[in-house]
C-alpha positions in Angstrom: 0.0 0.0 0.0 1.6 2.8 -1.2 0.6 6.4 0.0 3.4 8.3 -2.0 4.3 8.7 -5.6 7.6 7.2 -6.3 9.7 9.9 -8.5 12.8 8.7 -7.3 14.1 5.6 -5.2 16.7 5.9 -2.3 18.5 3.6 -0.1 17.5 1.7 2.6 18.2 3.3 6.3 18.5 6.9 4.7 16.8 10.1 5.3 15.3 10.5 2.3 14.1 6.7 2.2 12.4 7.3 5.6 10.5 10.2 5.1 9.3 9.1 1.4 8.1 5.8 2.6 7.4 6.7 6.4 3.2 5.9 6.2 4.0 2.7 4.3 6.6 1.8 7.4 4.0 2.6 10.1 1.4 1.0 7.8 3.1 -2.5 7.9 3.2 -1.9 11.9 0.0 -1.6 12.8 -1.1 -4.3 10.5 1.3 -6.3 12.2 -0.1 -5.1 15.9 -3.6 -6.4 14.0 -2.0 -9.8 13.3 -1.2 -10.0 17.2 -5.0 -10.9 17.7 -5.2 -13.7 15.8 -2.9 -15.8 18.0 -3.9 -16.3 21.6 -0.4 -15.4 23.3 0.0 -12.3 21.4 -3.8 -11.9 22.1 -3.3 -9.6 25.0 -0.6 -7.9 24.5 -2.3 -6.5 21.0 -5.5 -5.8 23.1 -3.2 -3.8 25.3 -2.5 -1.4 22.3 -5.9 -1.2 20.9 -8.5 -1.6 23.6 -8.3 1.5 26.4 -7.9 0.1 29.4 -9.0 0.1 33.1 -12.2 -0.7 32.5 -14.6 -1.4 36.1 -18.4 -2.9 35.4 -21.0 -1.0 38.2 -24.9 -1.3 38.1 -26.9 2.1 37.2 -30.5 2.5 36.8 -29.7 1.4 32.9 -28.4 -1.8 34.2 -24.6 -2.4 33.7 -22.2 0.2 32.6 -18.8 0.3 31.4 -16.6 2.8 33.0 -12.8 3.5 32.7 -10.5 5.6 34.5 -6.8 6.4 33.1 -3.3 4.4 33.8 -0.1 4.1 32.5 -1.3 0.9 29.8 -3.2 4.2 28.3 0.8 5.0 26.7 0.7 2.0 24.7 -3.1 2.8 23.2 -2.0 6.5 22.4 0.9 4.9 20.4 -1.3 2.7 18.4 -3.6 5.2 17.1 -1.1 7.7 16.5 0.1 5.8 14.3 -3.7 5.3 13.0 -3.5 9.2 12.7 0.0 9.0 10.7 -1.4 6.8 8.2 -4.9 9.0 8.0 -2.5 11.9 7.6 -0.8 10.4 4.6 -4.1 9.4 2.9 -6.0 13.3 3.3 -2.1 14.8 2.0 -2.1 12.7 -0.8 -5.5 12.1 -2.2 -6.9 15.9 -1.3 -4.5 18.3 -0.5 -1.7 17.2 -3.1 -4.2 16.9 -5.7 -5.8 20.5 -4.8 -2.1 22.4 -4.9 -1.5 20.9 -8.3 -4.9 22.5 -9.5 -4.2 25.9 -7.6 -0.1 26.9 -8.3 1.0 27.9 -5.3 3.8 28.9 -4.0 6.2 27.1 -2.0 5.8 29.0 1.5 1.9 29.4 0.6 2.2 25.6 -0.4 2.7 25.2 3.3 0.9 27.0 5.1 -1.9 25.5 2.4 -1.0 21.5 3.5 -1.2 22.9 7.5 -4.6 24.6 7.3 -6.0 21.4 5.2 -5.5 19.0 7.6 -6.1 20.8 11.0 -9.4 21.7 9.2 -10.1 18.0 8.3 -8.8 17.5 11.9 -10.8 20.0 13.6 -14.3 19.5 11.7 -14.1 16.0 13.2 -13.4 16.4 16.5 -15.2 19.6 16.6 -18.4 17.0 15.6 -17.4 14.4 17.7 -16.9 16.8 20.7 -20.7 18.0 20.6 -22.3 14.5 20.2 -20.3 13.8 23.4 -21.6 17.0 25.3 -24.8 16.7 23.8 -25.1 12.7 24.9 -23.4 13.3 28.4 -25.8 15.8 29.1 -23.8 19.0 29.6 -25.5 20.9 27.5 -28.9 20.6 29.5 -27.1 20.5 32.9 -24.1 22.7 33.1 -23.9 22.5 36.4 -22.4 18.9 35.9 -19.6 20.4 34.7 -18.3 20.6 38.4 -20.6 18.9 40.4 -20.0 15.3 42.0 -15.6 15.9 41.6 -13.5 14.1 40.6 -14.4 12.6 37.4 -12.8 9.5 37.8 -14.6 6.9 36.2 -15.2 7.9 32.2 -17.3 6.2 29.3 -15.7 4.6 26.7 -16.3 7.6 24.1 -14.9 10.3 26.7 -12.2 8.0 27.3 -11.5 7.5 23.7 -12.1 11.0 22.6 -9.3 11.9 24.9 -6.8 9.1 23.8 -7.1 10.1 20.0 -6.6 13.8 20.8 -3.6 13.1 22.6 -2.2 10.8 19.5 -2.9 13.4 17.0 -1.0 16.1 19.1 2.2 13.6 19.5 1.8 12.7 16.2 2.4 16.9 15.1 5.5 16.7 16.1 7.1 13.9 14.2 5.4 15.4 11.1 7.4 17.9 11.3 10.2 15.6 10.3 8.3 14.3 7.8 6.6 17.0 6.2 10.3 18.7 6.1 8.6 21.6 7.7 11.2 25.0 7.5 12.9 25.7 9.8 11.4 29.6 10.1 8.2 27.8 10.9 9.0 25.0 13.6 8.8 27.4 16.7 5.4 28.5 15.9 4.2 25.4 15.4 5.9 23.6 18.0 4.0 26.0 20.5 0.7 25.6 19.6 1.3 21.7 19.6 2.9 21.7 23.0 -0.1 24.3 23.9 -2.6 21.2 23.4 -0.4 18.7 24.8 -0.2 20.8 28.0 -3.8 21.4 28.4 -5.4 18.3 27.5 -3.2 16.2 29.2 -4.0 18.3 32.3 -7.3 18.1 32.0 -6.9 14.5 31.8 -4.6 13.9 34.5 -6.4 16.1 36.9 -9.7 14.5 36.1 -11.1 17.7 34.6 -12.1 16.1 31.5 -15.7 17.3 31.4 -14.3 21.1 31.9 -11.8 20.1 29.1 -14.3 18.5 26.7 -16.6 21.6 26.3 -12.8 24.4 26.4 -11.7 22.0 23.6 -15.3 22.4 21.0 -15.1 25.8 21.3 -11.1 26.2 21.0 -11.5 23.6 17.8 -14.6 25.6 16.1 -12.7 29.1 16.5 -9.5 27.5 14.5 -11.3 25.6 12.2 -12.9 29.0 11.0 -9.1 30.5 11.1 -8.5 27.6 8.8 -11.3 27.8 6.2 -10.3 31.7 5.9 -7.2 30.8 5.1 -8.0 28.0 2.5 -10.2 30.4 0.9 -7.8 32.9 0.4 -4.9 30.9 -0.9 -8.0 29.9 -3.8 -8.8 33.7 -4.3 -7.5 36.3 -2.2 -10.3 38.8 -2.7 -12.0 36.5 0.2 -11.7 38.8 3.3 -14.6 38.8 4.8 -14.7 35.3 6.7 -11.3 36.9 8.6 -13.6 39.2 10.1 -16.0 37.2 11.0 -13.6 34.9 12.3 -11.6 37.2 14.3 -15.2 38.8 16.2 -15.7 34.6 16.5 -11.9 34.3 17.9 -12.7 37.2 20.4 -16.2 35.5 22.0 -14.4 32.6 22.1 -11.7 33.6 24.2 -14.0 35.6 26.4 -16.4 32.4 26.8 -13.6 30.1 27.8 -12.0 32.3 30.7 -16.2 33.3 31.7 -16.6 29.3 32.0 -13.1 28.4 33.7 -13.7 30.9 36.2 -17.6 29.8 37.0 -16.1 26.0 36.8 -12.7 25.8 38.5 -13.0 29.4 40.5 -16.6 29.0 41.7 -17.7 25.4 41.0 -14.8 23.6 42.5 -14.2 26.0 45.6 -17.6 25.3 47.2 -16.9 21.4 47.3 -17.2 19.9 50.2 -13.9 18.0 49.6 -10.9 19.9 49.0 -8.1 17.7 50.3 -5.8 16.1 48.1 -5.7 12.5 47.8 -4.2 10.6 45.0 -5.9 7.5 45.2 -9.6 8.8 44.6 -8.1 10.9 42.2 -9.1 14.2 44.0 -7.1 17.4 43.1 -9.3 20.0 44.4 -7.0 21.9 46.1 -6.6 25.6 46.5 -3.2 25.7 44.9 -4.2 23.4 42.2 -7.3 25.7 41.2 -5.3 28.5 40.9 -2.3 26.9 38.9 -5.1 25.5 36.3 -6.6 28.6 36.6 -3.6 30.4 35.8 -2.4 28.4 32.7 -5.8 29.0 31.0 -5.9 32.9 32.0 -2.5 33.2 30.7 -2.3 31.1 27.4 -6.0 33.1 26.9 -4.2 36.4 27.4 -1.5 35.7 25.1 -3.4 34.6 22.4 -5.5 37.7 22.7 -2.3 39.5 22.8 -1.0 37.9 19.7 -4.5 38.6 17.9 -4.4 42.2 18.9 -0.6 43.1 18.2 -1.3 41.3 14.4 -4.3 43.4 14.0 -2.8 46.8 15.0 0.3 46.0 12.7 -1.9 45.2 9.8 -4.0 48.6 10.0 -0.9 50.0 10.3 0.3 48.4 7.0 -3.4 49.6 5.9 -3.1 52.9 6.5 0.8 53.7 4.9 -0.7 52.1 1.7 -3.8 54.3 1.9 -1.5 57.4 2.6 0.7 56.6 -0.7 -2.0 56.0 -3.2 -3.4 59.8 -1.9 0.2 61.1 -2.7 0.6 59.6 -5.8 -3.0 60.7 -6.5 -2.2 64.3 -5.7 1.2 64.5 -7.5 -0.9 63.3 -10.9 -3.1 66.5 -10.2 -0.5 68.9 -9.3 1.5 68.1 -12.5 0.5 70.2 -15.6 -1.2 69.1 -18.7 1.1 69.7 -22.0 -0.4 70.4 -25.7 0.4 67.4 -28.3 2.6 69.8 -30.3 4.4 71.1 -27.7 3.7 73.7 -24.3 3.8 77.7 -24.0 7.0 79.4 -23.0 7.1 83.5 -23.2 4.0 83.9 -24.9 5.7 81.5 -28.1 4.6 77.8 -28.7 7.7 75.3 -28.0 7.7 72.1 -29.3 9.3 69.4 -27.1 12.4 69.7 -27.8 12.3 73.4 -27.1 12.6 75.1 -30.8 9.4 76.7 -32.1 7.7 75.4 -34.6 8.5 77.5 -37.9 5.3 79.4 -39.9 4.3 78.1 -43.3 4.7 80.7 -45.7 1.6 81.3 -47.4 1.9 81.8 -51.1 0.2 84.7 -52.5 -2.6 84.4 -55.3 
């Protein structure tokens, strides 16, 4: 299964050979993880890799229910489906985006930036979707209140505790990309801080059992970028598209705003009136003054910056606005100011000179 045209073949163990040919390597390994079930002593270690684990049967009104709660087995299933969302990488690169960017002619450096918004918006439409049908089937949406109430979160269903797992292996799976993608080397900070901006948060949410807080901070985080995204796409098709930047940067503001309104009336409100606020590790319960302000902290701050950033781009870009505006007004004054000239020449001491500043000589007029 080949996921990459072949122009050119290299040797085996080189650079070149693993980055052409990297989707087909990780290909062959998870099909060889898939083998691992067929055989009943590699049974369980394969299950290890593509089953969550730490999964505890109780009885509920609904009869039995599957529950999980987080380890360190969950390592090996993050590794699996990262390399899942490796392979799914390769396919949307080569069968969409490639094949869009041959149509298009773009540049290299918009060629880029084109391949990074197309698959965070492939990326963030789905988990954007699968986010709300989480929310919306959890019951958040009708009950906010649950956002806080009953802490800590211990015990997960299976879709909150895979929702979380594949988030995590896309976010690792950024950063070997980078490799792979031969990202330049001008653009590897900035995208090695957003990626280790996700890490940080989701895993904390995770870790801290704050997952239903995190859930509804991540739909709105994903819906606000994937409009940054589709702006973007569209303008590298026809730059005359400006208008879905501003609506995207009054959506980008109401998001931020929303997010530190519902970390403050979750974490700063919610979580301080609990009745338990000692910390214990083995019930999982981190409700602890410090650890409320840390969290709260980290969001305020990474939500300030952002803002920051947003606002410093926009004041430097009406800036750039303006100094155009002011030249096109000179340059449309100076055309004014300039005199018009006849097509035989202009007037010069009350006598006609022709360009080249001799007067045109008087036919003699013969007489009858």
């Amino acid at each position: 299964m080949a996921f990459r045209r072949r122009n050119k073949s290299y040797p085996f163990f080189s650079q070149e050979f693993l980055i052409q040919n990297h989707a087909d390597i990780v290909f062959s390994l998870v099909i060889f993880i898939l083998i691992g079930l067929m055989f009943e002593t590699t049974a369980k270690t394969a299950i290890l890799f593509i089953q969550p684990q730490y999964n505890i049967s109780t009885m509920s009104a609904d009869g039995e229910v599957t529950l999980y709660h987080y380890g360190w087995k969950d390592c090996a299933t993050v590794l699996f489906y990262l390399c899942i969302t490796i392979i799914l990488h390769a396919v949307v690169q080569e069968y969409v985006l490639d094949k869009v960017n041959r149509r298009l002619h773009l540049s290299k450096s918009k060629n880029t930036k084109f391949n990074e918004s197309g698959q965070l918006c492939v990326f963030y439409l789905v988990s954007s979707v699968w986010s709300l049908y989480v929310i919306a089937t959890e019951g958040f949406l009708l009950h906010p209140s649950s956002l806080w109430e009953n802490y800590p979160h211990v015990h997960l269903r299976f879709q909150v505790k895979f929702f979380y797992l594949t988030q995590l292996a896309y976010w690792f799976h950024a950063l070997p990309e980078l490799y792979f993608q031969k990202v330049r080397k001008e653009e590897v900070p900035r995208q090695l801080q957003y990626i280790s901006l996700y890490l940080l948060h989701i895993l904390a949410a995770y870790l801290l059992n704050l997952t239903r807080v995190g859930l509804v901070l991540l739909f709105l985080q994903y819906i606000s970028e994937m409009g940054f995204h589709l702006s973007r796409l569209f303008y590298f098709t026809d730059e005359n598209h400006h208008k879905m930047f501003e609506m995207w940067s009054v959506g980008f503001v109401l998001t931020r705003m929303i997010t530190l309104t519902l970390m403050f009336l979750a974490v700063g409100f919610g979580l301080a009136r609990s009745e338990n606020q000692m910390l214990d590790l083995e019930t999982g319960n981190f409700n602890t003054l410090s650890i409320r302000l840390l969290v709260l902290f980290m969001v305020c701050f990474t939500q300030s910056w952002l803002l920051w950033k947003f606002f410093r781009f926009q004041l430097s870009r009406t800036r750039e606005l303006r100094l155009e505006q002011a030249k096109k007004r000179a340059a449309t004054k100076q055309m004014q100011r300039t005199p018009k000239r006849d097509s035989v020449g202009h007037h010069e001491n009350g006598l006609i000179k022709a360009e080249n500043g001799t007067s045109p000589r008087l036919k003699k007029v013969k007489a009858p």
